[in-house]
C-alpha positions, 0 to 999 in steps of 0.5 A, a space after each residue: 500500500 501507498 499513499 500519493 499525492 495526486 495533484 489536479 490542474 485544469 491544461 498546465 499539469 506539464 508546465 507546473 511537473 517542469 516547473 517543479 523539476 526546474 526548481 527542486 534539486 535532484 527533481 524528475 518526471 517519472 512517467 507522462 501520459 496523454 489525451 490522444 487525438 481521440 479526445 480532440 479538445 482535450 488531446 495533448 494535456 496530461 492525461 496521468 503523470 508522475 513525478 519525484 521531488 525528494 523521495 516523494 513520487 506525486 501523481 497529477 493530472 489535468 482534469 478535462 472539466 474546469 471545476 469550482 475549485 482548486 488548491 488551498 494552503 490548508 494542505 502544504 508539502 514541507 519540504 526540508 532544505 539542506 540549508 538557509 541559502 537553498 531555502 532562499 533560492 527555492 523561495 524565489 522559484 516558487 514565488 515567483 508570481 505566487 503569493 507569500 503566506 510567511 516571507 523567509 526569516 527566523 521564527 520560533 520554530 524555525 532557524 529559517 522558515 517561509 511559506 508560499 502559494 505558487 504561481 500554480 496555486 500550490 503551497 509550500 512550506 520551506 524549513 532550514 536548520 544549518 547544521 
C-alpha cells in the first residue's frame, strides 16, 4: 500500500511537473501520459503523470472539466532544505508570481522558515536548520 499525492490542474499539469523539476534539486518526471487525438479538445494535456521531488513520487493530472475549485494552503508539502541559502533560492522559484503566506526569516520554530502559494496555486512550506 501507498499513499500519493495526486495533484489536479485544469491544461498546465506539464508546465507546473517542469516547473517543479526546474526548481527542486535532484527533481524528475517519472512517467507522462496523454489525451490522444481521440479526445480532440482535450488531446495533448496530461492525461496521468508522475513525478519525484525528494523521495516523494506525486501523481497529477489535468482534469478535462474546469471545476469550482482548486488548491488551498490548508494542505502544504514541507519540504526540508539542506540549508538557509537553498531555502532562499527555492523561495524565489516558487514565488515567483505566487503569493507569500510567511516571507523567509527566523521564527520560533524555525532557524529559517517561509511559506508560499505558487504561481500554480500550490503551497509550500520551506524549513532550514544549518547544521
Amino acid at each position: 500500500m501507498t499513499l500519493t499525492p495526486f495533484l489536479m490542474f485544469t491544461g498546465q499539469a506539464e508546465e507546473a511537473m517542469n516547473f517543479y523539476v526546474s526548481a527542486f534539486p535532484d527533481a524528475e518526471i517519472l512517467d507522462m501520459d496523454r489525451y490522444g487525438p481521440e479526445e480532440p479538445d482535450r488531446e495533448g494535456t496530461v492525461k496521468t503523470a508522475s513525478f519525484r521531488i525528494a523521495d516523494q513520487t506525486l501523481l497529477c493530472i489535468d482534469s478535462p472539466d474546469v471545476h469550482a475549485f482548486g488548491f488551498t494552503p490548508s494542505v502544504s508539502f514541507f519540504f526540508d532544505c539542506p540549508d538557509e541559502a537553498s531555502l532562499d533560492a527555492l523561495f524565489d522559484r516558487l514565488s515567483d508570481q505566487g503569493q507569500v503566506l510567511m516571507p523567509p526569516g527566523e521564527y520560533p520554530f524555525a532557524q529559517r522558515y517561509a511559506w508560499v502559494s505558487d504561481r500554480f496555486g500550490v503551497s509550500w512550506q520551506l524549513s532550514a536548520t544549518d547544521k
